[in-house]
BAGU-657384 format. One record per residue: residue in three letters; x, y, z of N, C-alpha, C in turn. Coordinates in Angstrom, 3 decimals. Example, Ala and Ser with C-alpha at 12.3 -4.5 7.8 and 13.67 -1.06 7.14 Angstrom:
<node ALA, <13.190, -5.690, 7.800>, <12.300, -4.500, 7.800>, <13.200, -3.300, 7.800>>;
<node SER, <12.850, -2.250, 7.080>, <13.670, -1.060, 7.140>, <12.900, 0.030, 7.870>>;
This chain:
<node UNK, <0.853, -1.178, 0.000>, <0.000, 0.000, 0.000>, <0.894, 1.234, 0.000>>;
<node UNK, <0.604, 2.375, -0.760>, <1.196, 3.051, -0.956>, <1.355, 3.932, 0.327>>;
<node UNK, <2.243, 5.000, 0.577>, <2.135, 6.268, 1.624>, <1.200, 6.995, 1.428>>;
<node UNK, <0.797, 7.505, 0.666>, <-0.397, 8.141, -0.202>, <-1.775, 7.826, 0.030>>;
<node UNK, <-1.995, 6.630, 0.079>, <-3.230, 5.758, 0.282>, <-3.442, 5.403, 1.859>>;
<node UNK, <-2.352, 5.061, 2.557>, <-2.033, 5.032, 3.897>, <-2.886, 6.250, 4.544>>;
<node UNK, <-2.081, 7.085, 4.464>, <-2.619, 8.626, 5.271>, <-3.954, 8.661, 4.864>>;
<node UNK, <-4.351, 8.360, 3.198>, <-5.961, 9.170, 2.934>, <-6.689, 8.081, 4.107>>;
<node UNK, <-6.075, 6.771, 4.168>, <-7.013, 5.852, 5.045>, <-7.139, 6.207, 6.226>>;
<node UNK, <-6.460, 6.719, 6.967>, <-5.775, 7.291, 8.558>, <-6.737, 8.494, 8.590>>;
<node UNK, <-6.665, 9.163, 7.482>, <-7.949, 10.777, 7.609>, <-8.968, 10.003, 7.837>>;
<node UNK, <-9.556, 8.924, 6.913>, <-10.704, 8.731, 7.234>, <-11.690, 7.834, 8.408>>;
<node UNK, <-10.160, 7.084, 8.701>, <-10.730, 6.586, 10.264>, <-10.688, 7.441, 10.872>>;
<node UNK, <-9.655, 8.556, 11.159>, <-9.857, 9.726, 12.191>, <-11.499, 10.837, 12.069>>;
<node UNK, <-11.793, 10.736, 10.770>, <-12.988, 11.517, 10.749>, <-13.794, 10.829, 10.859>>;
<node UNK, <-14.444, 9.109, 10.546>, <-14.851, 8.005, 11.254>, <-14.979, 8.513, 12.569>>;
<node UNK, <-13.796, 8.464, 13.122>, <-13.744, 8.576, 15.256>, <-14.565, 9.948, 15.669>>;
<node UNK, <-14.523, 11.250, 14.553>, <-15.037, 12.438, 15.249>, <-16.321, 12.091, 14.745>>;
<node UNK, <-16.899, 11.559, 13.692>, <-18.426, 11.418, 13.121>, <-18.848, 10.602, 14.302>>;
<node UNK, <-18.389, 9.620, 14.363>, <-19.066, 8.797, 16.129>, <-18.883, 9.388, 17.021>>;
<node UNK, <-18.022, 10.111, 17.804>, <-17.667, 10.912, 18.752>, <-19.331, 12.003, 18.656>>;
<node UNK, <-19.863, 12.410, 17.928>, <-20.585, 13.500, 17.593>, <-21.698, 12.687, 18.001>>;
<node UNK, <-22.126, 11.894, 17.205>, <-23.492, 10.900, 17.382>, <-23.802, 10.180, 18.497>>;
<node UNK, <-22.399, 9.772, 19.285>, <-22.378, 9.659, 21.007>, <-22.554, 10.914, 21.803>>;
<node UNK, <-22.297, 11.692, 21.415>, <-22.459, 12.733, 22.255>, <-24.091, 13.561, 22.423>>;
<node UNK, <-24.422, 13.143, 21.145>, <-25.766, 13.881, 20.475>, <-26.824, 12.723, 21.376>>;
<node UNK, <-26.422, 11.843, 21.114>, <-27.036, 10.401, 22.276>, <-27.004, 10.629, 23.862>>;
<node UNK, <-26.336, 11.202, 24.511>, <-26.074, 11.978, 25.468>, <-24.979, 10.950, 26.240>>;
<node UNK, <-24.024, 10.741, 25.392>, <-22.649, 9.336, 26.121>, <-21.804, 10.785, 26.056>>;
<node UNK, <-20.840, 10.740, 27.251>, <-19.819, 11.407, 27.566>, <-18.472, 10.912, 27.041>>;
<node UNK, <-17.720, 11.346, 26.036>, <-16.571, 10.891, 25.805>, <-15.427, 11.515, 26.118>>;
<node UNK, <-14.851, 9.686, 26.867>, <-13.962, 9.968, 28.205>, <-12.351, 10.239, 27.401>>;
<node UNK, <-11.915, 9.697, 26.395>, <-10.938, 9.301, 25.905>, <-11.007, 8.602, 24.381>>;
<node UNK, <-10.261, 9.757, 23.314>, <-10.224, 9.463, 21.691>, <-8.617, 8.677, 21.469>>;
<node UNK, <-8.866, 7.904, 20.724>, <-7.584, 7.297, 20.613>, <-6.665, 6.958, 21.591>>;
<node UNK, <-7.275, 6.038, 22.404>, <-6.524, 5.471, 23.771>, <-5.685, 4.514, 23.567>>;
<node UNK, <-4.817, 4.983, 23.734>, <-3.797, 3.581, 23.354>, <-2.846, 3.540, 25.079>>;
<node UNK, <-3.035, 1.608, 24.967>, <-2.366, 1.700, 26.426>, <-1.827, 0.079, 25.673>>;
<node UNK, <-0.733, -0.378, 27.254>, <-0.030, -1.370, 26.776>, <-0.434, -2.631, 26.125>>;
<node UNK, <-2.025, -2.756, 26.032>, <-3.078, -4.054, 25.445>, <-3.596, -3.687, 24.083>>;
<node UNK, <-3.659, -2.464, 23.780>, <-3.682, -1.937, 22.556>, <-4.575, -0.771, 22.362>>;
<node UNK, <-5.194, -0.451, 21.674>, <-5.737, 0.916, 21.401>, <-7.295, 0.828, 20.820>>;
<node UNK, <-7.970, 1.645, 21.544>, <-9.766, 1.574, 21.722>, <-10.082, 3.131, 21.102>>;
<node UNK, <-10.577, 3.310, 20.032>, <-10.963, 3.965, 19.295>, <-11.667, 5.194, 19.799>>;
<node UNK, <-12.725, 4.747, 20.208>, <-13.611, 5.964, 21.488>, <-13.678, 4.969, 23.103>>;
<node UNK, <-13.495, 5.663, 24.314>, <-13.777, 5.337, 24.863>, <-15.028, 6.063, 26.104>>;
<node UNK, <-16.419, 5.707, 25.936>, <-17.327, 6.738, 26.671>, <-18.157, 6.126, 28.140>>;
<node UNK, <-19.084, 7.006, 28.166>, <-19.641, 6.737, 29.382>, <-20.922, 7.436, 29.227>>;
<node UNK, <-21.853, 6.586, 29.583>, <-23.484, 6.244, 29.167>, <-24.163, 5.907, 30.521>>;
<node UNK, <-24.719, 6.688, 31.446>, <-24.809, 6.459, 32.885>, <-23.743, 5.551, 33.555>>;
<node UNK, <-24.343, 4.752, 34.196>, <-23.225, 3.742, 34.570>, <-22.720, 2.997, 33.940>>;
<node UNK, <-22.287, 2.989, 32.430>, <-21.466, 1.630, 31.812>, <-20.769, 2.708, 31.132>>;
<node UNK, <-19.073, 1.936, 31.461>, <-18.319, 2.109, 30.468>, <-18.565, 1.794, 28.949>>;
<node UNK, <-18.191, 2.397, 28.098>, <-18.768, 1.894, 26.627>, <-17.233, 1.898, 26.083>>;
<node UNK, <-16.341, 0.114, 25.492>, <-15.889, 0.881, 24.447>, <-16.092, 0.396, 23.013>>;
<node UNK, <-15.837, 1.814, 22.373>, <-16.541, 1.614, 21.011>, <-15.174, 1.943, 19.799>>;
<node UNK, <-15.360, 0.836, 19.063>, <-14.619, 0.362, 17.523>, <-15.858, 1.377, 16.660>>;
<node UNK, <-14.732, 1.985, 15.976>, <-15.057, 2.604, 14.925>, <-14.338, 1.973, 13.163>>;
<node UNK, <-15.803, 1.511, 12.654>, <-15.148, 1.275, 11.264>, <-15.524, 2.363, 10.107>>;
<node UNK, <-14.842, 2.379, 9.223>, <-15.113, 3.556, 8.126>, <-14.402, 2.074, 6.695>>;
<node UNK, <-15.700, 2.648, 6.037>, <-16.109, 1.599, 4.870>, <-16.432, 2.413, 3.917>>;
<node UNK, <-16.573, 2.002, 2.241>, <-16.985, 2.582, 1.588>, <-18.421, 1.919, 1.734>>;
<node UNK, <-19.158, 1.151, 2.149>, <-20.425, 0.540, 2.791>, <-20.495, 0.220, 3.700>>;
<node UNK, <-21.447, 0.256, 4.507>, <-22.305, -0.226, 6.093>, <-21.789, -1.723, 5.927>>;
<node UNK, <-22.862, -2.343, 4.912>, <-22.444, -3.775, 4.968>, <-21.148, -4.241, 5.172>>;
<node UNK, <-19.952, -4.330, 4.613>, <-18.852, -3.937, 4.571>, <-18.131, -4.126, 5.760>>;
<node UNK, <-18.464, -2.460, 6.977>, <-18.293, -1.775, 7.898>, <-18.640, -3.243, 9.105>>;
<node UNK, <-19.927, -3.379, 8.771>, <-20.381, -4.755, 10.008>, <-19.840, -5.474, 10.150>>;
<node UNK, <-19.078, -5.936, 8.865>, <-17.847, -6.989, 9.432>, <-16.660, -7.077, 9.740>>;
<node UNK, <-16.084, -5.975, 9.955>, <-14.727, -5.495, 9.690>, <-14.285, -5.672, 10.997>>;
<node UNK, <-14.805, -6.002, 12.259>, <-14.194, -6.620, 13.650>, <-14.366, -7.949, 13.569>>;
<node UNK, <-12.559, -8.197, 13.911>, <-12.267, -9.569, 13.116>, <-12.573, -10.142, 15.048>>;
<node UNK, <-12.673, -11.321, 15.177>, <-12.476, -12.298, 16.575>, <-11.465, -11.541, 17.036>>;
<node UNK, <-10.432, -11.504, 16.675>, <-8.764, -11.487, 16.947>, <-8.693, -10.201, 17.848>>;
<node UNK, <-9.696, -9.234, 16.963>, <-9.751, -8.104, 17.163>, <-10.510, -7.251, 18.589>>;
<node UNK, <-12.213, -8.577, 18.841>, <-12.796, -8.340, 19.712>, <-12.189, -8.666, 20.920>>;
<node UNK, <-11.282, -9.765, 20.989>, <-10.566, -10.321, 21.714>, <-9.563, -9.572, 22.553>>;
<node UNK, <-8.845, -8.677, 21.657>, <-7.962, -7.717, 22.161>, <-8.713, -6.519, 22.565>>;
<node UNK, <-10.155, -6.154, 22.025>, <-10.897, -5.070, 22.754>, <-11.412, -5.474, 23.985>>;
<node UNK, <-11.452, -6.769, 24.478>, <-12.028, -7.274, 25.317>, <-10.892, -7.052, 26.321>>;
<node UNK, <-10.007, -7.364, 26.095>, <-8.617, -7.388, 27.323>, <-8.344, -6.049, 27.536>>;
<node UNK, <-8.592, -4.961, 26.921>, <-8.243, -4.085, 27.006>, <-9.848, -3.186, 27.769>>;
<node UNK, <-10.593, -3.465, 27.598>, <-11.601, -2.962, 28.375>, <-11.682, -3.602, 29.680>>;
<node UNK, <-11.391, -4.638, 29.751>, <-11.581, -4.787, 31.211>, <-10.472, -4.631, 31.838>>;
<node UNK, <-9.238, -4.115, 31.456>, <-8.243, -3.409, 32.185>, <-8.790, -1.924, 32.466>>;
<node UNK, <-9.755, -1.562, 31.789>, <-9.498, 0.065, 31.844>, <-10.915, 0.127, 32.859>>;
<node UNK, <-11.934, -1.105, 32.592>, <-13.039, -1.238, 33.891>, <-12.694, -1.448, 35.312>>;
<node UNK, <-11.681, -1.741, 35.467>, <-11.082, -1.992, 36.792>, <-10.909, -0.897, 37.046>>;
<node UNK, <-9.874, -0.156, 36.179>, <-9.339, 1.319, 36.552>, <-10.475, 2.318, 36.746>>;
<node UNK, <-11.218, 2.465, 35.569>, <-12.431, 3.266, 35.969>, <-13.256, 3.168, 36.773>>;
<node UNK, <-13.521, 1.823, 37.421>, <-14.706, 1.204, 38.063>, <-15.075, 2.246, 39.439>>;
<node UNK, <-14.266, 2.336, 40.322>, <-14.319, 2.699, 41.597>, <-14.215, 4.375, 41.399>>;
<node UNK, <-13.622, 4.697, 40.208>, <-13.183, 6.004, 40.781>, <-14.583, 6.893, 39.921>>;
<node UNK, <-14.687, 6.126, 38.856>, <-15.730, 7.244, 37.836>, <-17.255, 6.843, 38.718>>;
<node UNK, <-17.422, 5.881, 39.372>, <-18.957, 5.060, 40.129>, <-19.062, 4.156, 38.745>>;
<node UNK, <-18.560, 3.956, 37.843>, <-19.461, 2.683, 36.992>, <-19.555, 1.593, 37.120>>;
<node UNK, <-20.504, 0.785, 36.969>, <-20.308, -0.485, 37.055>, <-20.839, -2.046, 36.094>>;
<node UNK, <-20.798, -1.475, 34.847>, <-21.315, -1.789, 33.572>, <-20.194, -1.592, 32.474>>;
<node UNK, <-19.815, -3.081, 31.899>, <-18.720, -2.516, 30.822>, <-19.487, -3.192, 29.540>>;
<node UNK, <-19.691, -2.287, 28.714>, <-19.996, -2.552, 27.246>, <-19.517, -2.252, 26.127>>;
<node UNK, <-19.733, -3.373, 24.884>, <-18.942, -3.352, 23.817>, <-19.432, -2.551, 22.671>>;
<node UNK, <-19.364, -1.316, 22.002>, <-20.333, -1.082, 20.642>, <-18.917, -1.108, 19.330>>;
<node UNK, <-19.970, -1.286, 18.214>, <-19.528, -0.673, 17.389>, <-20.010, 0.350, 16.614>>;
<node UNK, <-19.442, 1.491, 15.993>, <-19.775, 2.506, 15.022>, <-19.384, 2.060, 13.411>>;
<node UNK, <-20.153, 2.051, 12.684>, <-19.762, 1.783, 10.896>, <-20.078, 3.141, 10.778>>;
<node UNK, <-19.191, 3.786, 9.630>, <-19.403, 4.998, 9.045>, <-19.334, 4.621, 7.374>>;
<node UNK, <-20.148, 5.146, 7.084>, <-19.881, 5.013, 5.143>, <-20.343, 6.412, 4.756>>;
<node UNK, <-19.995, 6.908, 3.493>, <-20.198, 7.637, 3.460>, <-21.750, 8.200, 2.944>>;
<node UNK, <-22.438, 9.106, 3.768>, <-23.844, 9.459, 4.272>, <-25.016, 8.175, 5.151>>;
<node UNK, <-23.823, 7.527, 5.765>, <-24.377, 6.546, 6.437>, <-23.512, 6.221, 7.661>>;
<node UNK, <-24.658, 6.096, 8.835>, <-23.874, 5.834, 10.048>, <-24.690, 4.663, 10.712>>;
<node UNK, <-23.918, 4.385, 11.738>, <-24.666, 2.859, 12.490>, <-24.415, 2.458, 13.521>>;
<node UNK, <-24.765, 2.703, 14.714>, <-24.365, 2.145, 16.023>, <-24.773, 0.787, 16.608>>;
<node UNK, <-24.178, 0.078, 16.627>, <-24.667, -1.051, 17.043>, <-23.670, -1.307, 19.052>>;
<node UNK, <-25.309, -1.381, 19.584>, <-24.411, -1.525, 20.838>, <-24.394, -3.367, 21.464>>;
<node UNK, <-23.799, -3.242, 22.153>, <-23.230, -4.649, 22.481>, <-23.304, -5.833, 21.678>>;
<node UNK, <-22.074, -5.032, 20.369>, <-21.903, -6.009, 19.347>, <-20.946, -7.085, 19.883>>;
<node UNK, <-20.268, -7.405, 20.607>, <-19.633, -8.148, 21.313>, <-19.631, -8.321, 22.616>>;
């Protein structure tokens, strides 16, 4: 893949992350942390929806359909280890006590939240 093609892909997951960031927020979820990266790996949005942690995978597709499948096992797996490191941490100090998985698909003039896709 080219450098060229690289970055245009990188803009568009990053504008992916602010188009969900917006539609969580408009939902009334508080977002705690964009592009969290810690030593288990890195969680796209991470928010808060009364008491549950939410974290949410953002895909950007040229289709929805597409977008729905694009969290591989491998992938939920490592969102999974990595949220319940950060539920421990958050648990006591933010009051939550609910950890949930969503995902966001973005295509273009199309959006999609699906919550506790995993």
């Amino acid at each position: 893949m080219s450098k060229e093609k690289k970055l245009q892909g990188t803009r568009k997951g990053q504008l992916g992350e602010v188009i969900a960031a917006m539609l969580l927020i408009c939902k009334g979820y508080r977002i705690i942390h964009r592009r969290l990266r810690s030593p288990l790996g890195e969680v796209d949005l991470l928010a808060r929806h009364g008491k549950t942690l939410v974290v949410v995978e953002v895909k950007w597709r040229g289709e929805i359909e597409t977008a729905l499948y694009a969290v591989s096992k491998k992938q939920q797996l490592r969102l999974q280890r990595v949220g319940e490191a950060l539920f421990q941490q958050q648990a006591y100090e933010r009051e939550i006590d609910t950890l949930r998985f969503d995902v966001i698909c973005v295509a273009p003039f199309k959006i999609k939240h699906i919550k506790n896709a995993f």
